[in-house]
C-alpha positions as CSV (number, residue, x, y, z in Angstrom):
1,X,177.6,135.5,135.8
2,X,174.3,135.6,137.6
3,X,174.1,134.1,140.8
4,X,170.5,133.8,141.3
5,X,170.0,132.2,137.8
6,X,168.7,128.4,139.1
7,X,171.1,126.3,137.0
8,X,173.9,128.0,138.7
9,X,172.5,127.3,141.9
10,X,171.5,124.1,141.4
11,X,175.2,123.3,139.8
12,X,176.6,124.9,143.3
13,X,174.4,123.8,145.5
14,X,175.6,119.6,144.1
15,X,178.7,120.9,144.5
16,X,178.9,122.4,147.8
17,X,177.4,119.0,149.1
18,X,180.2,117.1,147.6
19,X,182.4,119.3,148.9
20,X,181.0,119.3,152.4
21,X,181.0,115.1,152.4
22,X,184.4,114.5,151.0
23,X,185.9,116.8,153.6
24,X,183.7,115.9,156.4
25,X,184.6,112.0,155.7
26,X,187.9,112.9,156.9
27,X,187.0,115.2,159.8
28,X,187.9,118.2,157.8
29,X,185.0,121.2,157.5
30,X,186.3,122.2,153.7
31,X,187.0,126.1,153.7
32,X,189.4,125.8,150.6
33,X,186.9,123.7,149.2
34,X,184.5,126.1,149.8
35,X,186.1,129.6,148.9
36,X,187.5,127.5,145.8
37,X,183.9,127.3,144.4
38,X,182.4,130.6,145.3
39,X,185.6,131.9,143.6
40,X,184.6,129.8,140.7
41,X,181.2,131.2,140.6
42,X,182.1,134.8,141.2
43,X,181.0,135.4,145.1
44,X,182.2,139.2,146.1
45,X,185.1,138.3,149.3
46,X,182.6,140.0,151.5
47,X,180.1,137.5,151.5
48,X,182.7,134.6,150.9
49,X,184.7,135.3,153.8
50,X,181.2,134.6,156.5
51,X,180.3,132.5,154.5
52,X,183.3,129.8,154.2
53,X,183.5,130.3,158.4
54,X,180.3,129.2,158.4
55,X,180.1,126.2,156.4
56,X,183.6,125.5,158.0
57,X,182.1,125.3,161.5
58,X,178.7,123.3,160.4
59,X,180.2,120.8,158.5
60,X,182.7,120.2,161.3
61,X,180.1,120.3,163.8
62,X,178.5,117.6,162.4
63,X,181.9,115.6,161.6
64,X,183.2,115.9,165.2
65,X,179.6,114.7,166.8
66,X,179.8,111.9,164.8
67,X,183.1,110.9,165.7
68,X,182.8,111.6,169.1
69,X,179.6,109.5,169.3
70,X,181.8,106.5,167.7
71,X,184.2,106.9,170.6
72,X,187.3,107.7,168.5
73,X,188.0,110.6,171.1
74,X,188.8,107.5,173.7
């Protein structure tokens, strides 16, 4: 599978973002989620191992800023 062709990217790229807001809803950042779909699209571990940290951390990021700003940390 090619992963620069643009219907896989574009196919990933909807997924990843349903991913990242169905976990972040419930202050999760989604690593399964995410190494679950680059194993789907065939990511060598090197790059999916950064990568899934990465995501992890940003999506949590923004999960934990939003529920700190709602006071639920109180």
């Amino acid at each position: 599978m090619n992963l620069l062709s643009s219907e896989n990217m574009v196919l990933f790229s909807f997924a990843l973002i349903v991913i990242a807001f169905l976990y972040s809803s419930v202050g999760h950042g989604g690593a399964s989620g995410y190494l679950a779909l680059m194993t789907i699209f065939a990511f060598p571990v090197a790059i999916m191992k950064p990568s899934a940290l990465l995501l992890n951390l940003f999506v949590s990021s923004i999960s934990f800023f939003f529920y700190y700003r709602m006071n639920y940390f109180r």
